[in-house]
C-alpha positions as a Markdown table, in Angstrom:
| # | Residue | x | y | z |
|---|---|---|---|---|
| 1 | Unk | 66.6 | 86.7 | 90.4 |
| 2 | Unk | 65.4 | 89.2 | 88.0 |
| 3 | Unk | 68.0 | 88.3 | 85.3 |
| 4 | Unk | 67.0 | 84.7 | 85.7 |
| 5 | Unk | 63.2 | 85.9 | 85.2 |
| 6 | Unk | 64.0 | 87.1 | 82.0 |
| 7 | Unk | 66.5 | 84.0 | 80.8 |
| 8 | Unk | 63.2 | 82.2 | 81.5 |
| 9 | Unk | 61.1 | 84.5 | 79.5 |
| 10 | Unk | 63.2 | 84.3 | 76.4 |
| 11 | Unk | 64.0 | 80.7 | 76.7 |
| 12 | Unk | 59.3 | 80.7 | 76.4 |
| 13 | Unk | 60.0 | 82.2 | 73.1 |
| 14 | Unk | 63.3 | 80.8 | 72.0 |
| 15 | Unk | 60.7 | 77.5 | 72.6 |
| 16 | Unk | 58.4 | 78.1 | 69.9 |
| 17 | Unk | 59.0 | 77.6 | 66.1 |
| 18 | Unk | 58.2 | 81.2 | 65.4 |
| 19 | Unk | 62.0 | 81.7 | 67.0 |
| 20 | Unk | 64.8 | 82.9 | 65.5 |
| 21 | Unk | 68.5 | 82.5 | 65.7 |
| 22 | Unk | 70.8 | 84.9 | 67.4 |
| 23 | Unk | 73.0 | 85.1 | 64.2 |
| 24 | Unk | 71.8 | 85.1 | 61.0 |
| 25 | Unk | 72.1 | 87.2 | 57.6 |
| 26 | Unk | 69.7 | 90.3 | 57.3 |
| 27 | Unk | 68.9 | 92.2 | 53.4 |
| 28 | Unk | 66.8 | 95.2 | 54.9 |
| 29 | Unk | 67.3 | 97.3 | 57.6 |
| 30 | Unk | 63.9 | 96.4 | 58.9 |
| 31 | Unk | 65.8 | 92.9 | 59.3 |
| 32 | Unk | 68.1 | 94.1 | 61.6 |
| 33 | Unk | 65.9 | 95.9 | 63.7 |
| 34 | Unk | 64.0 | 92.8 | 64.2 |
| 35 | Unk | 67.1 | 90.7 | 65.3 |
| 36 | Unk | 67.9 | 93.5 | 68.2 |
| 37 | Unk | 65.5 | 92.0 | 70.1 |
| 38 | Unk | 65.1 | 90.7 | 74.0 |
| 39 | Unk | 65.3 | 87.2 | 72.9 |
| 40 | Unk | 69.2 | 87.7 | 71.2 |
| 41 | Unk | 70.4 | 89.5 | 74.0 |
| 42 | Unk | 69.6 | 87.7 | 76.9 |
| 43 | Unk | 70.1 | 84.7 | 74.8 |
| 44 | Unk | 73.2 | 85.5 | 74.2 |
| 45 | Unk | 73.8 | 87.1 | 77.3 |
| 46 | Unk | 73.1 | 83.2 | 78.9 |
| 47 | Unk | 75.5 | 81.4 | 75.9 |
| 48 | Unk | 78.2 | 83.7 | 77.0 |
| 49 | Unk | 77.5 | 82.4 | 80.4 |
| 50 | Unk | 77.8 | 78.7 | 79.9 |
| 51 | Unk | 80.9 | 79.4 | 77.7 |
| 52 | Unk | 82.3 | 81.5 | 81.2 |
| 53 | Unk | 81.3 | 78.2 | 82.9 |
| 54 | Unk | 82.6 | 75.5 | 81.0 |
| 55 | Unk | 86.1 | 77.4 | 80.1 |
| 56 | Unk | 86.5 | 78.4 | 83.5 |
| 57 | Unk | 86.5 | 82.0 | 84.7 |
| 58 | Unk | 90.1 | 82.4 | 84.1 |
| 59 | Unk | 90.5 | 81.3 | 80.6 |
| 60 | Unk | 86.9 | 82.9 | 79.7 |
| 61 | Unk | 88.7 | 86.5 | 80.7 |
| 62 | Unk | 91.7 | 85.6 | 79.2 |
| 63 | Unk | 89.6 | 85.5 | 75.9 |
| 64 | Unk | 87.7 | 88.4 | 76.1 |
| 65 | Unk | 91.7 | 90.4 | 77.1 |
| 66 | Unk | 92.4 | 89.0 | 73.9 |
| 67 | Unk | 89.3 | 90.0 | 71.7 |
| 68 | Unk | 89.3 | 93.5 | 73.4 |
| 69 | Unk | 93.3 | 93.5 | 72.3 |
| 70 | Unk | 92.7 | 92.5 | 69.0 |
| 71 | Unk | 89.8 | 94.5 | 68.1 |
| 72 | Unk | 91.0 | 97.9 | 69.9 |
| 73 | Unk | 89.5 | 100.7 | 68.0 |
| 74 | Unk | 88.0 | 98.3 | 65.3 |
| 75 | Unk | 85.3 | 96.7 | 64.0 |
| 76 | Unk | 84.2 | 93.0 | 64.8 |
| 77 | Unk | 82.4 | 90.1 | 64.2 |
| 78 | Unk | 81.1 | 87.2 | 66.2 |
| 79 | Unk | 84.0 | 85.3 | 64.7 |
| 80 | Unk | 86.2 | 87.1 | 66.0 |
| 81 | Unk | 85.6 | 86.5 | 69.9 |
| 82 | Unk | 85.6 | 82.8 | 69.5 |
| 83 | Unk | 88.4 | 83.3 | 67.6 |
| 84 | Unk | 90.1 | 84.8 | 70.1 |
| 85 | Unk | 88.5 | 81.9 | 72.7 |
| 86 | Unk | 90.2 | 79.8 | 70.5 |
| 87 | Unk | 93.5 | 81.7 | 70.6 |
| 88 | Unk | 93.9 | 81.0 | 74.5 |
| 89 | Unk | 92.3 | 77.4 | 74.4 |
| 90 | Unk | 95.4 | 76.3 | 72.4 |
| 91 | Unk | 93.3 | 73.8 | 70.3 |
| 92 | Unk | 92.2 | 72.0 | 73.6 |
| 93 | Unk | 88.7 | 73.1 | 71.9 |
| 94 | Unk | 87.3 | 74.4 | 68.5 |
| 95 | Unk | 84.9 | 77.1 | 70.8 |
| 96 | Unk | 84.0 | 78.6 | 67.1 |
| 97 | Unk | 82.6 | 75.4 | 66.3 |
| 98 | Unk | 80.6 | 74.8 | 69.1 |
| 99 | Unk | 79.2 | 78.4 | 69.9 |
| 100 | Unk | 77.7 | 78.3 | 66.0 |
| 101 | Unk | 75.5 | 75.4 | 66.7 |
| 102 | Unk | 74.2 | 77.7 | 69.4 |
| 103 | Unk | 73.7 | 80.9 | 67.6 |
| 104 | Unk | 72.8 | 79.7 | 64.1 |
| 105 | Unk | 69.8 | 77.5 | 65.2 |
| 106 | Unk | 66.6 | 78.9 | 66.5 |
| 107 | Unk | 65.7 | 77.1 | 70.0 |
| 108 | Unk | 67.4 | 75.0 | 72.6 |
| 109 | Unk | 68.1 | 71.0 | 73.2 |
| 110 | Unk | 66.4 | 69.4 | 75.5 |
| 111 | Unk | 69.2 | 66.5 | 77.0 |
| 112 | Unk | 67.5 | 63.7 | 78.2 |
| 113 | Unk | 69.9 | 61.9 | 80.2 |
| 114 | Unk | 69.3 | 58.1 | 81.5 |
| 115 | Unk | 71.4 | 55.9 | 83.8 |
| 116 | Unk | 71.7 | 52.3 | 84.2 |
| 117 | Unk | 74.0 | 51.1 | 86.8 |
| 118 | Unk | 77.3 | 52.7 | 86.4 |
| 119 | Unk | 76.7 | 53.8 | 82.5 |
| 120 | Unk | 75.3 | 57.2 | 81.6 |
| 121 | Unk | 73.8 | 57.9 | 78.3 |
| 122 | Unk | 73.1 | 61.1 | 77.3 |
| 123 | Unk | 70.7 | 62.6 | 74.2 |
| 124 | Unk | 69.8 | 65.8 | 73.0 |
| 125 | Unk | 66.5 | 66.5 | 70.7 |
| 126 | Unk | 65.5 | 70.2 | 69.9 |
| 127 | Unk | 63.0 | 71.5 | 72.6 |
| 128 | Unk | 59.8 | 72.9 | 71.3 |
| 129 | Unk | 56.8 | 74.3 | 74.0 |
| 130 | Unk | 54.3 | 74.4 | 71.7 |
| 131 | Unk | 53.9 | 73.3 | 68.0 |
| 132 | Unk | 52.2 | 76.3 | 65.9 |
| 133 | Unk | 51.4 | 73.8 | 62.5 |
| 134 | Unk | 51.4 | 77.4 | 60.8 |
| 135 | Unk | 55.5 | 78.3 | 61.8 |
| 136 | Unk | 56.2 | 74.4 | 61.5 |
| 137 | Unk | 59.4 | 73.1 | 60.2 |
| 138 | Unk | 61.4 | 70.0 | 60.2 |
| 139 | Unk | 64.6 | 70.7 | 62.9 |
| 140 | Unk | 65.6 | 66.8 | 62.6 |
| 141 | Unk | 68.9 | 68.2 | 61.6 |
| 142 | Unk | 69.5 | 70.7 | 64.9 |
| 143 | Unk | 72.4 | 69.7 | 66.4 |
| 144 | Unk | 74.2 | 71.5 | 69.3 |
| 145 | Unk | 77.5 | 71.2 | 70.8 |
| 146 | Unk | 76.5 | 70.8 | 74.2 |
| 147 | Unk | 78.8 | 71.4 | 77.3 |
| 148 | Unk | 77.6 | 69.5 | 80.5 |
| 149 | Unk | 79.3 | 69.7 | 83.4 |
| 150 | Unk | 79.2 | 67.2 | 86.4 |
| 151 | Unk | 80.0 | 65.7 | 90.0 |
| 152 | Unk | 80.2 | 62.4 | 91.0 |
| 153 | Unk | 79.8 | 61.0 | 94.5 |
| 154 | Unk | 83.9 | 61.2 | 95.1 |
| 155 | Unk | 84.1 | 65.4 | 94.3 |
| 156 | Unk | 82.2 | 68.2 | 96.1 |
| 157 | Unk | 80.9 | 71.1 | 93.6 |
| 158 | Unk | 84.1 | 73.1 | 94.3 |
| 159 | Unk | 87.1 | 70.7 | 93.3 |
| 160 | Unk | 86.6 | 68.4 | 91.4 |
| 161 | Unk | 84.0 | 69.1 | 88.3 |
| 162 | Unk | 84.1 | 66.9 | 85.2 |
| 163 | Unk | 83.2 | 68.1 | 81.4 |
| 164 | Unk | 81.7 | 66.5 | 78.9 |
| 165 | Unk | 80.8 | 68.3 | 75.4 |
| 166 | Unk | 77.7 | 66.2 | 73.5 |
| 167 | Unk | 78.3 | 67.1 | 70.1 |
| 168 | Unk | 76.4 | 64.3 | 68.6 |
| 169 | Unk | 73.1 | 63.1 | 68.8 |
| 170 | Unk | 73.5 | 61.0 | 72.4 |
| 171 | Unk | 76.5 | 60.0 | 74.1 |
| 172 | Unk | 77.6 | 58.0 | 76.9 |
């Protein structure tokens, strides 16, 4: 409860245009200090979440075996552990690619998903709570690689969950 209390809280300021990526390159120390911030770490606290859920448990720890391997006694970069994701997913899935559109761009999609009959369509558009015309730039351009999971009326939540990764605009 409490850790979903703060995911809420940052996602309030990972809303507004005045956000800022988790990633991004820094000149000045003062820079970095202002990138260690409650908003990258829970942020990226709740993308490593969604990437546990949509690789599965198993091949989410098999990554981070790998990454620890790999980096024993070293230095690393955020590369490096999708990288390593990548390692294990055998080119089933590019997880570099799609865990950049979620730690270069400031904010969050909003998917607005429709259904008519037995087609689903699916489209994402950045989220933003509240406009500030002072912070205000175009984000026509934010696109995330978005993995959805979901049931359909012949599975129960435990056996049979489907995946679908939005990676453009909408989708069916």
């Amino acid at each position: 409860e409490d850790f979903l209390t703060l995911i809420f809280k940052a996602m309030m300021k990972d809303a507004l245009n005045s956000s800022h990526p988790v990633s991004s390159a820094v000149q000045s120390s003062e820079q970095i200090e202002e990138k260690f911030d409650a908003l990258s770490y829970i942020k990226g606290a709740s993308l490593l979440l969604m990437l546990k859920h949509y690789l599965t448990k198993d091949v989410f720890q098999a990554g981070i075996e790998v990454y620890l391997h790999n980096h024993n006694y070293g230095t690393a970069q955020s590369d490096d552990l999708w990288d390593s994701m990548n390692e294990i997913t055998n080119g089933t899935l590019d997880v570099k690619k799609m865990m950049k559109t979620w730690i270069v761009h400031k904010g969050f999609p909003l998917v607005t998903v429709v259904r008519k009959g037995k087609i689903i369509s699916v489209q994402q558009e950045k989220f933003l709570y509240c406009v500030e015309p002072e912070n205000w730039t175009s984000d026509a351009s934010y696109l995330w690689h978005i993995p959805l999971t979901y049931v359909t009326n012949r599975c129960n939540f435990t056996h049979c969950t489907n995946a679908y990764l939005l990676d453009q605009k909408s989708g069916m």
